[in-house]
N, C-alpha and C positions, 0 to 999 in steps of 0.2 A: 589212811585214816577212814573208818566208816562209823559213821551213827545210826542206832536204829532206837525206838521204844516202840514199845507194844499197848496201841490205843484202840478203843473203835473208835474209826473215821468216823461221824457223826458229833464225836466228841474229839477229836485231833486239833489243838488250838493251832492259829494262824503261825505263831511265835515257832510253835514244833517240828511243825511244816518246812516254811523257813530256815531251819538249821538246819535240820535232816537234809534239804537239798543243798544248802551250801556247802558243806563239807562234803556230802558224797557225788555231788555232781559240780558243784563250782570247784571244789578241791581237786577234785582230778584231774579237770582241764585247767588249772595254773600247774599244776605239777606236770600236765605232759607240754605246755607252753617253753617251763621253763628248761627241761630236758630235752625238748625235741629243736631250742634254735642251735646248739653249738652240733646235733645231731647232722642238723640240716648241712650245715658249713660244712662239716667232714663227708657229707654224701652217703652215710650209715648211721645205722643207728636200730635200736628194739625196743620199745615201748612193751610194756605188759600192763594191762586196767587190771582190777581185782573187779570181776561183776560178781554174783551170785545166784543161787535157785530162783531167786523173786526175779530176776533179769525175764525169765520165760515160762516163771509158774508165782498162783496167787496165792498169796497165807494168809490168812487170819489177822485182822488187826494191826497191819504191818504196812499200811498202805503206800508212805510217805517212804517208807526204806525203798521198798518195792518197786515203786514209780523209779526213786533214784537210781537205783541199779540196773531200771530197762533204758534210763536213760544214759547213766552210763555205757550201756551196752551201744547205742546208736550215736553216742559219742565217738566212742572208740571204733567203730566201721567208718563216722563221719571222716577222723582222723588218716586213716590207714589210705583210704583212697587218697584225703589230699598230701600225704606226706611221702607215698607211694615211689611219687616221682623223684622224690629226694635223697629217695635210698632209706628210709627210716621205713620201719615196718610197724604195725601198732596191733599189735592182742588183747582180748582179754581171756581170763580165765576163772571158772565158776565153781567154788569150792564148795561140797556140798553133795 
């Protein structure tokens, strides 16, 4: 799942903000939580994030996507190193 609207920041309410990061950044990490413990038991496993262009380039008015998907991005490096050990391996990839 991703959310994005197209605001200027100056005008981006708190409430919009707020969502946008929960679903594209709280959402990802319960979804790779919940995939990556039965990963871990088995000692394998592949995680794939969906990051995006905004991960490492700025748009217009997009601020609140954009943050989420860099943070995604530094999620999913956070991920891969600690899951590394476990045999779960953790990607993203940036369609676009």
């Amino acid at each position: 799942a991703g959310r994005t609207k197209r605001t200027p920041t100056l005008d981006l309410p708190d409430d919009e903000w707020s969502g946008i990061m929960e679903t594209n950044v709280t959402g990802t990490l319960k979804a790779c939580q919940v995939f990556a413990r039965p990963m871990i038991e088995r000692k394998y496993g592949r995680i794939i994030n969906i990051a995006s262009l905004t991960t490492y380039l700025g748009f217009l008015e997009v601020t609140a996507y954009g943050t989420s998907k860099a943070a995604v991005g530094g999620l999913t490096r956070q991920l891969a190193v600690e899951w590394a050990p476990h045999g779960v391996t953790v990607n993203a990839i940036a369609p676009g």
